[in-house]
C-alpha positions in Angstrom: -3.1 -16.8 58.7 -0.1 -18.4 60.1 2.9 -15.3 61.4 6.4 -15.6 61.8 8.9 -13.3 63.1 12.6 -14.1 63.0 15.2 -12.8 65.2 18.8 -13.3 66.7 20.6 -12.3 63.2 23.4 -10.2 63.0 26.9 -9.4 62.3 29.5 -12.0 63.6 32.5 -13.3 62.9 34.2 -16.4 61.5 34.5 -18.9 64.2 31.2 -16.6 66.3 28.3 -17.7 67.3 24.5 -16.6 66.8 21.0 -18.2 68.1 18.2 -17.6 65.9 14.5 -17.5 67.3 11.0 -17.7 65.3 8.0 -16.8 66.8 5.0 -18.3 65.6 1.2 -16.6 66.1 -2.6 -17.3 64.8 -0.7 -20.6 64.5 -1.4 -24.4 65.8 2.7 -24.5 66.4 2.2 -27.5 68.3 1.1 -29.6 64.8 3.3 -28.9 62.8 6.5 -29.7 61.7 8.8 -26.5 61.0 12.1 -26.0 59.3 14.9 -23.2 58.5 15.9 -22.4 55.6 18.2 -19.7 54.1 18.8 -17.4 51.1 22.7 -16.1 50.0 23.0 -13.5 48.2 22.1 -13.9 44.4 21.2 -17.4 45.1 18.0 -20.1 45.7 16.6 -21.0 48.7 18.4 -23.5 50.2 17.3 -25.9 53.4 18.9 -26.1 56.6 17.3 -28.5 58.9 14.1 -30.1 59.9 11.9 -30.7 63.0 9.2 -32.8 63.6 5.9 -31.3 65.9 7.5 -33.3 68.7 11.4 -32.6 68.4 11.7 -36.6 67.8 13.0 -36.4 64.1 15.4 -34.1 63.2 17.4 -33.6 60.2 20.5 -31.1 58.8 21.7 -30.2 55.4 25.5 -31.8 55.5 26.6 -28.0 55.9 24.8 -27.6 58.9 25.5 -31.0 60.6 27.7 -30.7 63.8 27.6 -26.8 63.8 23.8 -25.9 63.6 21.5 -27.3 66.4 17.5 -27.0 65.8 15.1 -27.0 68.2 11.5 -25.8 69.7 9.3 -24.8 72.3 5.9 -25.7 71.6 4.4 -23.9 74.8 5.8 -20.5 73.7 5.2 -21.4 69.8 8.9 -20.4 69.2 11.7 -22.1 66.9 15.6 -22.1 67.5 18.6 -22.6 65.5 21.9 -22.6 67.5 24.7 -22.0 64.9 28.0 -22.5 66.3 31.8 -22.1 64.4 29.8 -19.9 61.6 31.7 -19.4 58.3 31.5 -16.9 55.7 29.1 -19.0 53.6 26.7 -18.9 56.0 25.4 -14.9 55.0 22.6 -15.3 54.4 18.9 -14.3 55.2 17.2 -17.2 57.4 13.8 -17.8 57.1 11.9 -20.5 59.4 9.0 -21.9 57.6 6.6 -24.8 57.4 4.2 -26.2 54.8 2.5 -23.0 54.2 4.7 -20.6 54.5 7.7 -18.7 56.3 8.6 -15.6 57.9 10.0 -12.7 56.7 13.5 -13.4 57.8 16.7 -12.7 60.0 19.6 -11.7 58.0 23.0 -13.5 59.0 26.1 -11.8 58.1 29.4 -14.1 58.9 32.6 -11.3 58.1 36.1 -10.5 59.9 
């Protein structure tokens, strides 16, 4: 069964920066195509961005585009998300997941 732990949350503030990391196990990392998504308080899951097995297609929610950059290792079987100029919207727990399922989360916490 497919395992994911996050990392890289924490406490920043407005205008910080934080790089998120998602290491996959008893996983074929390599074959799949992964995403992030995140959970607010008191609200849904809600989708970040997208990557394809081979980093070729990528995609961003519109609040993520130009602040959030995705990316992934396949030879260590780890996922990134580089979020830059975070706002206060962005608390959240992030989750990286794929077609089967998703970690247990990092939680992001954007406060001055």
């Amino acid at each position: 069964q497919a395992h994911f732990v996050e990392s890289g949350g924490g406490l920043v503030h407005p205008g910080g920066s934080l790089t998120l990391s998602c290491v996959a196990s008893a996983f074929a990392f390599s074959r799949y195509g992964m995403r992030w998504v995140r959970q607010a308080p008191g609200k849904g899951i809600e989708w970040v961005s997208s990557i394809d097995e081979d980093s070729e297609k990528i995609y961003y929610a519109d609040f993520a585009k130009g602040r959030f950059t995705i990316s992934r290792d396949n030879a260590k079987s780890t996922l990134y998300l580089q979020m830059n100029n975070l706002k206060p919207e962005d608390t959240a727990v992030y989750y990286c997941s794929y077609v089967g399922g998703r970690g247990q989360g990092t939680q992001v916490t954007v406060s001055s």
